[in-house]
C-alpha positions in Angstrom: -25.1 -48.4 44.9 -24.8 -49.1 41.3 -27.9 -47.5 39.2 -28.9 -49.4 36.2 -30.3 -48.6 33.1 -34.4 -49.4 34.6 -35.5 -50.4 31.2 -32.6 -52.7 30.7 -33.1 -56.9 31.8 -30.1 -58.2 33.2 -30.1 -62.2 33.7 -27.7 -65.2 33.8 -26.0 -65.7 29.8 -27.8 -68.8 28.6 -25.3 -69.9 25.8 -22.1 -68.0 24.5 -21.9 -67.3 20.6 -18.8 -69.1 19.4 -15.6 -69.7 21.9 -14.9 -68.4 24.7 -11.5 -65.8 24.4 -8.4 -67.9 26.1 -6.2 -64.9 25.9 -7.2 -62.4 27.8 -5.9 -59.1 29.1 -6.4 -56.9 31.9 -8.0 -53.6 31.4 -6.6 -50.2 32.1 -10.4 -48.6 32.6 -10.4 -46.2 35.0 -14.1 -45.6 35.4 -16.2 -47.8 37.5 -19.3 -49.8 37.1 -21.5 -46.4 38.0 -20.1 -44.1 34.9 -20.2 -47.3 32.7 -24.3 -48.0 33.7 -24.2 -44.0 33.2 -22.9 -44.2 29.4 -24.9 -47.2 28.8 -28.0 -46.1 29.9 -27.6 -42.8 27.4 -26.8 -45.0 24.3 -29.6 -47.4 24.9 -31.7 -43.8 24.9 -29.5 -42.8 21.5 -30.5 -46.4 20.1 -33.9 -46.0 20.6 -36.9 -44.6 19.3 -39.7 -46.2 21.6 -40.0 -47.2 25.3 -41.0 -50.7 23.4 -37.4 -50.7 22.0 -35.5 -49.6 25.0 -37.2 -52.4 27.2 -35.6 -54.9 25.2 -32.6 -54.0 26.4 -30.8 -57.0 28.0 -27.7 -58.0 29.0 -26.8 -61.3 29.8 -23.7 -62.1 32.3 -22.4 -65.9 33.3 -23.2 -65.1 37.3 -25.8 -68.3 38.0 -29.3 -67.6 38.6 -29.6 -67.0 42.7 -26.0 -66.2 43.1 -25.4 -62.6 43.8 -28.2 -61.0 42.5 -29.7 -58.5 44.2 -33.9 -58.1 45.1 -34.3 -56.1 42.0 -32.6 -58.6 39.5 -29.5 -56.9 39.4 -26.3 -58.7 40.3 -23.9 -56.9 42.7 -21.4 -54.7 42.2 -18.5 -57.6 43.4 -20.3 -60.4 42.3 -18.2 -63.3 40.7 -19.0 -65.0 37.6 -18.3 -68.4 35.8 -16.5 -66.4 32.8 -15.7 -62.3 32.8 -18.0 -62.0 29.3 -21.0 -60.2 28.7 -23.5 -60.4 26.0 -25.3 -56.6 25.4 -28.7 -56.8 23.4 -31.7 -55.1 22.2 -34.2 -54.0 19.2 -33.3 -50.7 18.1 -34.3 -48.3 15.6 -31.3 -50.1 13.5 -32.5 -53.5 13.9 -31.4 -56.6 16.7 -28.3 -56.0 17.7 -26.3 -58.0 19.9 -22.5 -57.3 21.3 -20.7 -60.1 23.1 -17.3 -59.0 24.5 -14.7 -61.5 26.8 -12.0 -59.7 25.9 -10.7 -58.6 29.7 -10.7 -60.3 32.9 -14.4 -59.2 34.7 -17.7 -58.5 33.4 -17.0 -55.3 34.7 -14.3 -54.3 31.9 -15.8 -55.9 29.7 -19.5 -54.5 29.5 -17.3 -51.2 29.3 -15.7 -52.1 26.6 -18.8 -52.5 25.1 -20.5 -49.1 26.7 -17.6 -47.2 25.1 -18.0 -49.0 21.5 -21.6 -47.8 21.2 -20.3 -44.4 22.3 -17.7 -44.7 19.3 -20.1 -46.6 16.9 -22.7 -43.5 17.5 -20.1 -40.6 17.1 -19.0 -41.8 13.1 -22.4 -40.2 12.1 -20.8 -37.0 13.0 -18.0 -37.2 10.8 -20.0 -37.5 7.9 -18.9 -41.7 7.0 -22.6 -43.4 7.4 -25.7 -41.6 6.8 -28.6 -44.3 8.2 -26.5 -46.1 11.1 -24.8 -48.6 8.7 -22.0 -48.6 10.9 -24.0 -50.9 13.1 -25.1 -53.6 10.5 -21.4 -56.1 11.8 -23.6 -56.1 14.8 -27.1 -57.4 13.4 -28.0 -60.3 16.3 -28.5 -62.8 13.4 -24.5 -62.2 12.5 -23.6 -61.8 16.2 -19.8 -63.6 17.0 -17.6 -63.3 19.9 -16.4 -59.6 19.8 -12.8 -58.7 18.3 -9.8 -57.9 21.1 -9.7 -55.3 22.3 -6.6 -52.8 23.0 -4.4 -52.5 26.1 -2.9 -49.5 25.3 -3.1 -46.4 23.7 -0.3 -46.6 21.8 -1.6 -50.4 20.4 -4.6 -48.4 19.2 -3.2 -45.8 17.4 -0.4 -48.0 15.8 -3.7 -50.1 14.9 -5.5 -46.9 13.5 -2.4 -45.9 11.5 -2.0 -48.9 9.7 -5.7 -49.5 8.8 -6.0 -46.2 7.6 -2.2 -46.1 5.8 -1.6 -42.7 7.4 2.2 -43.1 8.6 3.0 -41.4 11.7 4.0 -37.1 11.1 7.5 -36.9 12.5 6.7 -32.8 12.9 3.3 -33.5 14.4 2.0 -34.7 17.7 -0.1 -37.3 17.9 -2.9 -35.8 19.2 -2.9 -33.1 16.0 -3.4 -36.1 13.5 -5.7 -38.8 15.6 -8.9 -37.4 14.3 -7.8 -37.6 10.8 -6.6 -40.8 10.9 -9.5 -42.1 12.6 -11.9 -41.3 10.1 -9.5 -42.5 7.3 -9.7 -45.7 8.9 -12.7 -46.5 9.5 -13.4 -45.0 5.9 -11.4 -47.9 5.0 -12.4 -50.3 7.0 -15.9 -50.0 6.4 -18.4 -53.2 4.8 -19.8 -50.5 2.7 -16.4 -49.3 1.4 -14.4 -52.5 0.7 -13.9 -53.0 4.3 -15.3 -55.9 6.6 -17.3 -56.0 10.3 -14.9 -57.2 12.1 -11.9 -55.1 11.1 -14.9 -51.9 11.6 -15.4 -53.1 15.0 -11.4 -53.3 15.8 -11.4 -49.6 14.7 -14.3 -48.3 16.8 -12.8 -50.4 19.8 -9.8 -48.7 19.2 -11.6 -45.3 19.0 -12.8 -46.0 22.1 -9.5 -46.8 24.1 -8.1 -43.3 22.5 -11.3 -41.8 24.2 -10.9 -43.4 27.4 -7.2 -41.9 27.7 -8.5 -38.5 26.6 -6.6 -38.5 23.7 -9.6 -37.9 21.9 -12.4 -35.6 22.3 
């Protein structure tokens, strides 16, 4: 059985921001829906100062109220929905934030895709770009849109990093050698604070996170 974060709410989505993706694409995630409540659950904690602030933790999924939910509140692993995106939300010690993501074909996918960005969102502190989490202010709930595509491959994210961060690929390199470099060129470059914009930033840290999910990137 699936273990959920036990401060997070999960309910039924009550309005999506924006439209709806009509192009989506499958995902190549390997994990399953227990390793993405697992990485979930320790970014809410990273998020978070105060119990107050990780029980406001919600996440909203279009499965209709009484359909598939479980005693707890939880819906079940299989369950079906009316559209594959999620909404991820809650008051944290950077303000609201709220991530809405359709970009694969379950909820499943696509509340990973999400897991993983806060993984990658958290981890630019350690390269020295923000200094007060100002990588998270394209995410502020009062600016919340439907969430940028996502990457199918790792190759599309790389070529993506590459040309955000004008780093052309070493001939005499692996790329494995160079991703870290280019990585933090990019989203250097891409950042609000830096000339950038929030959704170009979130396009990087998604494809941050599809480099991480291959183990390309440690």
């Amino acid at each position: 059985m699936s273990t959920w974060p036990d401060t997070m709410k999960v309910a039924p989505i009550r309005e999506w921001p924006g439209e709806l993706s009509r192009n989506r694409s499958r995902s190549l995630f390997k994990a399953g829906l227990v390793d993405t409540l697992d990485l979930l659950d320790r970014e809410i904690w990273h998020l978070c100062d105060t119990r107050s602030q990780r029980e406001s933790a919600e996440l909203l999924i279009a499965i209709p109220a009484g359909a598939l939910w479980r005693q707890d509140g939880r819906p079940r692993a299989h369950a079906a929905a009316e559209h594959p995106g999620v909404i991820f939300s809650l008051e944290s010690k950077h303000g609201s934030l709220s991530y809405p993501c359709d970009t694969f074909t379950t909820w499943q996918d696509n509340l990973r895709a999400v897991a993983l960005a806060l993984e990658a969102l958290r981890k630019v502190d350690r390269y020295g770009v923000t200094k007060r989490g100002e990588q998270y202010r394209g995410f502020l709930a009062i600016e919340a849109t439907a969430a940028p595509s996502g990457f199918s491959t790792a190759t599309e994210a790389l070529r993506y990093l590459r040309e955000v961060s004008g780093i052309p690929a070493d001939l005499y390199e692996p790329p494995e050698a160079h991703m870290p470099r280019v990585i933090r060129a990019a989203q250097r470059r891409a950042h609000p604070d830096t000339g950038g914009d929030s959704a170009t930033f979130q396009r990087v840290s998604l494809a941050e996170a599809k480099l991480r999910e291959e183990g390309l990137v440690r």
